[in-house]
Structures are given as C-alpha cells and as structure tokens.
Backbone as a ProteinNet text record, in pm:
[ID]
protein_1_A
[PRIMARY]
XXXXXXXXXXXXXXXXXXXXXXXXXXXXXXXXXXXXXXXXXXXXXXXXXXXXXXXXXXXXXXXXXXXXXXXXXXXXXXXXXXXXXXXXXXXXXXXXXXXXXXXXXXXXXXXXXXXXXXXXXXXXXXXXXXXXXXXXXXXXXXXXXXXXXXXX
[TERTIARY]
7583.1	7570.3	7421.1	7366	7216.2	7213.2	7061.2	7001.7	7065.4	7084.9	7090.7	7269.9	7380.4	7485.6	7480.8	7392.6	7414.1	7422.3	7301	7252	7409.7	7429.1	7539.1	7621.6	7665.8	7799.1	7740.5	7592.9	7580.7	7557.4	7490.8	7506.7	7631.3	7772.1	7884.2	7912.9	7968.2	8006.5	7942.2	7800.3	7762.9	7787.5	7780.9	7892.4	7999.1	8117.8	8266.3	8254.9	8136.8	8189.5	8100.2	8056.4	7990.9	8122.5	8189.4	8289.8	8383.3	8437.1	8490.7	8514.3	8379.7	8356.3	8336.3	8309.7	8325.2	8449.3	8551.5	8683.4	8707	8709.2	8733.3	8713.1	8612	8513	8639.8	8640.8	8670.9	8810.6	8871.8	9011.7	9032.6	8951.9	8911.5	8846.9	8783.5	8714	8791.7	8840.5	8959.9	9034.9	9036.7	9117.5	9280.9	9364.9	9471.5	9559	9704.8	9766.1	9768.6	9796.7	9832.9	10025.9	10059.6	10173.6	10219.3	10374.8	10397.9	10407	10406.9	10437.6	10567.5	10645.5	10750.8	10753.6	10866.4	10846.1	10846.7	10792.8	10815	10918.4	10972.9	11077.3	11017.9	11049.2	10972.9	10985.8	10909.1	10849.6	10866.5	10973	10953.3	10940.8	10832.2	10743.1	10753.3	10813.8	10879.5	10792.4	10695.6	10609.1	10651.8	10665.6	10728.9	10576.6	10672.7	10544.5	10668.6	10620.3	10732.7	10685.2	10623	10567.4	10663.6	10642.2	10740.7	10656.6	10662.3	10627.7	10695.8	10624.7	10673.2	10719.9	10849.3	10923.3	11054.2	11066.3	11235.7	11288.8	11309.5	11425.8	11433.2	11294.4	11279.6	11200	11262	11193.8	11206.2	11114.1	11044.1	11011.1	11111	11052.6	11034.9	10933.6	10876.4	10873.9	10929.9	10922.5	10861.7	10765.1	10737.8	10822.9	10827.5	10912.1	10855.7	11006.6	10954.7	10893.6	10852.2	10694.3	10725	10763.9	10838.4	10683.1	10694.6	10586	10646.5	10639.1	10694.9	10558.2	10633	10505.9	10572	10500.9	10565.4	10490	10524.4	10480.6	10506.3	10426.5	10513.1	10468.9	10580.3	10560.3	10566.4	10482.2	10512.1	10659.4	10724.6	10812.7	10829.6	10893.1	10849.3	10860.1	10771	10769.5	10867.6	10949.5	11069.1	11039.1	11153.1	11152.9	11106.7	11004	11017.2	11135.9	11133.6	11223.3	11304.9	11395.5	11432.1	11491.3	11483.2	11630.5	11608.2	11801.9	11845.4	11906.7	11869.7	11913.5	12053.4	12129.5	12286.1	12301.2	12434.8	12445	12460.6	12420	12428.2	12544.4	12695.8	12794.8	12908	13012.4	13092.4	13185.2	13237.8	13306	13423.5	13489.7	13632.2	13719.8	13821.8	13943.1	14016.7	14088.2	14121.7	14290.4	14305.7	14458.4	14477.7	14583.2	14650.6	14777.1	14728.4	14841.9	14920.7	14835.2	14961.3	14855.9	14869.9	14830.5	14743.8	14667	14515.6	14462.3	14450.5	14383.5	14339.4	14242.3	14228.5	14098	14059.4	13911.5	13934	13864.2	13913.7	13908.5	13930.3	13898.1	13770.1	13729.3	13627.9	13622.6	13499	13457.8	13380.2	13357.4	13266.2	13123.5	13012.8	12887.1	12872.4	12924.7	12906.5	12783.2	12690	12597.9	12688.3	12674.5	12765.8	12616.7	12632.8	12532.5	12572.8	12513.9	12554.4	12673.7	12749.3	12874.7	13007.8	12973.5	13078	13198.3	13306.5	13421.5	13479.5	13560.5	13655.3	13768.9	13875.9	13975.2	13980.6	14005	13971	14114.5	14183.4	14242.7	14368.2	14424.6	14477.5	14420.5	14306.4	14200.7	14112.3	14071.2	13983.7	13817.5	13722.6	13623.6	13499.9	13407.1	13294	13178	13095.7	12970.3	12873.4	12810.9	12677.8	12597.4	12541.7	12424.3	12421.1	12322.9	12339.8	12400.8	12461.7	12510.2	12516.3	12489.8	12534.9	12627.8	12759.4	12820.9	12823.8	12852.7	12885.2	13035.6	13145.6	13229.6	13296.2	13361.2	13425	13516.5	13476.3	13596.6	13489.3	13441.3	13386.6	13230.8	13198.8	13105.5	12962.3	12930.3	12802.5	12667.6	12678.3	12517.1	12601.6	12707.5	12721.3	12706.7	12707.9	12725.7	12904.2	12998.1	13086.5	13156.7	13192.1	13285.5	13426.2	13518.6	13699.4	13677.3	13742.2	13817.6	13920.4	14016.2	14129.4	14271.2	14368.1	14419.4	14512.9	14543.2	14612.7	14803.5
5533.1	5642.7	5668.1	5695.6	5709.2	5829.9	5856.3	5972.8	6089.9	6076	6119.2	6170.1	6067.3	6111.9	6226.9	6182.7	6330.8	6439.4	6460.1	6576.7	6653.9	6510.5	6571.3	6661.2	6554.8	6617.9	6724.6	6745.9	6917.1	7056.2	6998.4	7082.6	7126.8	7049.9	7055.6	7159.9	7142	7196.7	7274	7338.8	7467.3	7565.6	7513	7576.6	7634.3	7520.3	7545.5	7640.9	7652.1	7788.2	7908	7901.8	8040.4	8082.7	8035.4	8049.4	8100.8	8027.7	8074.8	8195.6	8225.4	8374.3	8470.7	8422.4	8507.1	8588.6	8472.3	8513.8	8582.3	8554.9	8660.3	8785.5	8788.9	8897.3	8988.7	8948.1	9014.1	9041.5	8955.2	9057.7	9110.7	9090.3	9258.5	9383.1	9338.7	9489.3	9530.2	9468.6	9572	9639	9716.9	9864.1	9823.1	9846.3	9839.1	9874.2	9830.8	9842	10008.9	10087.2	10207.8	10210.5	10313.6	10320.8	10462.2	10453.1	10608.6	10681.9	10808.3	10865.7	10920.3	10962.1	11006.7	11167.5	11225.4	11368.1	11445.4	11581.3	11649.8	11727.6	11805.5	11909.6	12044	12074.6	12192.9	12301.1	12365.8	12430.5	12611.8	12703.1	12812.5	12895.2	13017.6	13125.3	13284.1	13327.1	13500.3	13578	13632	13720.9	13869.1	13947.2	14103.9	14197.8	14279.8	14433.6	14561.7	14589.4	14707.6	14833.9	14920.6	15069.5	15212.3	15254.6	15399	15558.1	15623.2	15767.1	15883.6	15907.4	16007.7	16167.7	16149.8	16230.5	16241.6	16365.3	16381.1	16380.1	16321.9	16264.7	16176.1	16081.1	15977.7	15878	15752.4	15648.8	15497.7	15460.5	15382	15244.6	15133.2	14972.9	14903.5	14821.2	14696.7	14596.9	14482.4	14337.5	14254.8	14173.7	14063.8	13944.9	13881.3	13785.4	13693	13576.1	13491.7	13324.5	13310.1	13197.5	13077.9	12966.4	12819	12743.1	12631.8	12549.4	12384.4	12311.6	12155.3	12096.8	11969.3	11864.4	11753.9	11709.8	11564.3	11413.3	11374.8	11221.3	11151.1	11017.3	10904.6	10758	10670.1	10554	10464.8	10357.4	10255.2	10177	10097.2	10073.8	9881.5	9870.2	9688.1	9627.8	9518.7	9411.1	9347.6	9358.3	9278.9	9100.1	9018.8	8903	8786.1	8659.6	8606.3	8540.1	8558.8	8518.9	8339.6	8269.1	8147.6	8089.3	7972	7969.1	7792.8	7807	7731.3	7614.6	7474	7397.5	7358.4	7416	7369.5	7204.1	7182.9	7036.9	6984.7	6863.5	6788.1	6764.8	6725.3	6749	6750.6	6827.2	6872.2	6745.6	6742.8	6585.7	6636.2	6480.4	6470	6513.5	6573.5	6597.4	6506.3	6499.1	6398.7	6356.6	6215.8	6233.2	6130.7	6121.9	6029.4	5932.4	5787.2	5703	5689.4	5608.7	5588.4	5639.1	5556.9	5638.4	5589.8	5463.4	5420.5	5445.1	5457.7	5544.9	5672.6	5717	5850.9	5890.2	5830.7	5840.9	5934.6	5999.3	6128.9	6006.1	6096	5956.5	5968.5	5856.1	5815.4	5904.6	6025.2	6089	6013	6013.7	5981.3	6100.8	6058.5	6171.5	6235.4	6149.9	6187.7	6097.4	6082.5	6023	6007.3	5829.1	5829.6	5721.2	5817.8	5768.1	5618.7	5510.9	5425.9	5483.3	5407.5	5423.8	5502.6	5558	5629.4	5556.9	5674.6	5591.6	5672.2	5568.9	5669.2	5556.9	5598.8	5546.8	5513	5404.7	5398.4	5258.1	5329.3	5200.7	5132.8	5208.1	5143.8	5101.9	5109.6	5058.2	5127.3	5118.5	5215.8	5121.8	5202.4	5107.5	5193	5113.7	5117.3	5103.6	5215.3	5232.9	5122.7	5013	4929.6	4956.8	5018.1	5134.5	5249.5	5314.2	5450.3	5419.3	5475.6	5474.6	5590.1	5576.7	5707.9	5639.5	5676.1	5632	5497.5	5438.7	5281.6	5277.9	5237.7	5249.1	5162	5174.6	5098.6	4966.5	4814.3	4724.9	4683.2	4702.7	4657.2	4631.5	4603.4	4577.3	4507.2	4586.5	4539.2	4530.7	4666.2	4633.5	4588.8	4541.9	4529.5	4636.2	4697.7	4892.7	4915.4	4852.1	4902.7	4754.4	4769.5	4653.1	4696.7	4629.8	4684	4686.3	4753.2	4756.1	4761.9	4782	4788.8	4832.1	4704.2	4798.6	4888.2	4976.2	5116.8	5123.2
10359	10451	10470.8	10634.7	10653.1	10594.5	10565.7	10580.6	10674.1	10803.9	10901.2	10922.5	10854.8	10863.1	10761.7	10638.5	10524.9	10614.7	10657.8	10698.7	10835	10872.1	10961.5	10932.3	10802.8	10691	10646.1	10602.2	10547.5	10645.8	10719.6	10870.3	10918	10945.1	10977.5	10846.8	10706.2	10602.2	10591.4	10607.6	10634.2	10725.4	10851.3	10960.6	10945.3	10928.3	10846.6	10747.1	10646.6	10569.9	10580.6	10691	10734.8	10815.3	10892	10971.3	10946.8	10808.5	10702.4	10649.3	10598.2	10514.6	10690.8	10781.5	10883.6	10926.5	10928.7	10949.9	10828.8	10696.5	10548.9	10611.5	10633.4	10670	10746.4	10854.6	11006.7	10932.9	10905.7	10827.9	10757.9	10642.5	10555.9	10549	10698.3	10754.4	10878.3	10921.8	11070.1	11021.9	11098.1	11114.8	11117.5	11028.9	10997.7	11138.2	11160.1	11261.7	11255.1	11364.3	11338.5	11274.6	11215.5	11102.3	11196.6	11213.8	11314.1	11165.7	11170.6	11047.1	11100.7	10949.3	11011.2	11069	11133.5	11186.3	11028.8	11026.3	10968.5	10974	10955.1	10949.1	11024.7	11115.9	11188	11098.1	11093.8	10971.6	11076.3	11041.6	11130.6	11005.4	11071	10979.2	11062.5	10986.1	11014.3	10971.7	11053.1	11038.4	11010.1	10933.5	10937.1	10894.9	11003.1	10960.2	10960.2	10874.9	10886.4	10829.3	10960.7	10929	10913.8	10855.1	10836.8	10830.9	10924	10936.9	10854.8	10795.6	10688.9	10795.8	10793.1	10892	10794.7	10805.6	10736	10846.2	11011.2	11028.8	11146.4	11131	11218.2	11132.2	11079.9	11063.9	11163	11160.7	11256.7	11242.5	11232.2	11166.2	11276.2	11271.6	11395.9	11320.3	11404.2	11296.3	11422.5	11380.8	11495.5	11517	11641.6	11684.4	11574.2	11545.2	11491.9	11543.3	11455.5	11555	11454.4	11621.8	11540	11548.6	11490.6	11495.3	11485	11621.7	11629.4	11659.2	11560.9	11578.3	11638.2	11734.8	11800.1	11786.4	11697.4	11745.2	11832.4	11878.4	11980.3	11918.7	11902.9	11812.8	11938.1	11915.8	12038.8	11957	12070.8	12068.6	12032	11975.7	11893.7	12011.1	11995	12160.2	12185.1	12281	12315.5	12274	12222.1	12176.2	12323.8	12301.2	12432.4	12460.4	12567.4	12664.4	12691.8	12599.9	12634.6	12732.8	12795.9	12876.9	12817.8	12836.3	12772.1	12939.9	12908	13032.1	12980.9	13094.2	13075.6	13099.6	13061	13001.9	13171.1	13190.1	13247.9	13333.2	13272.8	13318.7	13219.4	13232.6	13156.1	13143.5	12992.6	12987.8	13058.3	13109.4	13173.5	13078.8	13192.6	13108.3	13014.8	12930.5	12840.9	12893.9	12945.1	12992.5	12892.9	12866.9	12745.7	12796.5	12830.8	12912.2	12768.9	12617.1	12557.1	12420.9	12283.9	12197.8	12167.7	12242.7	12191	12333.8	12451.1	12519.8	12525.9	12445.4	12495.5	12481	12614.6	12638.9	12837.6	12860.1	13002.3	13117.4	13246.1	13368.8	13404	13434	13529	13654.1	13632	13797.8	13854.1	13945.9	14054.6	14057.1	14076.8	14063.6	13895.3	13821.3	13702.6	13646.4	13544.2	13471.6	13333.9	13298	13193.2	13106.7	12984.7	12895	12842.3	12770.3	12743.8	12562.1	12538.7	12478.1	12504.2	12654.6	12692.3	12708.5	12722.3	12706.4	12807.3	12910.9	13007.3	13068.9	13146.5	13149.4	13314.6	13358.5	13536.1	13540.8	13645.4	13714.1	13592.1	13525.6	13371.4	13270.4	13251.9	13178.7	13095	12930	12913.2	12930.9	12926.4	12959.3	12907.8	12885.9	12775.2	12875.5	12821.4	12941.4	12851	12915.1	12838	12854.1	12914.7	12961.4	13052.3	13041.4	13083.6	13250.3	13326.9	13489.6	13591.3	13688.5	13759	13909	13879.7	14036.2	13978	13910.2	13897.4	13847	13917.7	13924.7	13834.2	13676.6	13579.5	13702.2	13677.9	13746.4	13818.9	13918.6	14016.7	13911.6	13845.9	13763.4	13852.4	13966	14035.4	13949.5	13858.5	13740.5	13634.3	13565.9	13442.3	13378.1	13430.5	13358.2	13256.8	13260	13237.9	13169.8	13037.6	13042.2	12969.3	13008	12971.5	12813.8	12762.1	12622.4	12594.8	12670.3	12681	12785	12781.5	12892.9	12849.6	12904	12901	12949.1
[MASK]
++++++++++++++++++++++++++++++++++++++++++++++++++++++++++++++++++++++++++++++++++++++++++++++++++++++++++++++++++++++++++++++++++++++++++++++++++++++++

C-alpha cells in the first residue's frame, strides 16, 4: 500500500468517525417527541362566605357561586398506516368439469394466459401447457405450446 492510499484510508476513517460521534451527538441532545399527558380530573372549588348580623330577628347568609376549573389538552392523532394496493390475479382459474376420474384439470378459455405446466381439458383431451401461452389453442399446436396427456 502507497504512502498516499494510507493517508486516504486515514482521512476517510477520520471522517467516518467524526460523523459518527456527530450523529451520537444529535440523538442524545434532541428534544424528545412531545408525550400528551393525560386529562386531569376537573378539579371544582366552593368558595363560601357566610356573614350574620347580630339581630334578634333577621339573619343574613351569602354564599358565592361555585367556580369549576377545566383543563383541556389536544394530542395529535397517530399517522394513518401507508397505503398498499394489492395487483389482482391475472385471471381466475377455469372452472373444474370432470369427464371421468383422471381428468380433472378446468376447460380451456380462450383470452386466458396459461403459464407453462398448466393443465386444462379441450376437445376430449386433457393437455399440458410446455410453455407459457396466450390464445394458443390446446390441438392445433401452431407454437408447440400445448401437448396431450391424455384422452378424456
């Protein structure tokens, strides 16, 4: 190793851990998320005064209204989850018809995409996709897309 790569490697690794203790840094000195507190219990306080006139035959009591005290917080509300969408399948498999008891692979649609090992039933026949197809019609074997397995 030159001279010159050292210095690279210590230049770089000095960087990296200034960077380092930078980030330490920055997350042990920020200001904590805010925390809602919870409500208190409203707290109501009955003030009384109650004066009396020395009268043999009028006494006289005043009480003051009583005085509530509410405290209101407001908590933000948790961030809604993001948003997925899910791609629906391609095409829904064929129905399954059953000629006898080793056929039972669905029929052959038309405008369907049939992956290679598919299995479907066309013309009395069950038949085996050899590679993936779209619109290649089991029998008429123009790509070699389809070969018999059995007849039905």
């Amino acid at each position: 190793m030159t001279n010159r790569q050292k210095r690279t490697v210590i230049i770089t690794a000095a960087i990296l851990g200034l960077f380092c203790l930078g980030m330490v840094l920055w997350a042990v000195t920020r200001s904590p998320d805010p925390v809602a507190e919870p409500v208190p219990y409203p707290t109501t306080s009955a003030a009384s005064a109650t004066s009396t006139t020395p009268s043999s035959t009028t006494a006289t009591t005043t009480s003051a209204p009583p005085t509530t005290t509410t405290t209101t917080t407001t908590t933000k509300a948790p961030a809604a989850p993001p948003k997925t969408t899910a791609k629906p399948p391609a095409a829904p498999p064929p129905p399954a018809t059953t000629h006898n008891a080793l056929c039972q692979a669905g029929e052959w649609q038309r405008d369907t995409a049939y992956d290679s090992g598919a299995l479907v039933q066309h013309n009395g026949s069950e038949w085996y996709a050899h590679s993936w197809n779209y619109n290649a019609e089991p029998g008429a074997n123009a790509e070699n897309a389809w070969i018999r397995a059995i007849q039905c």
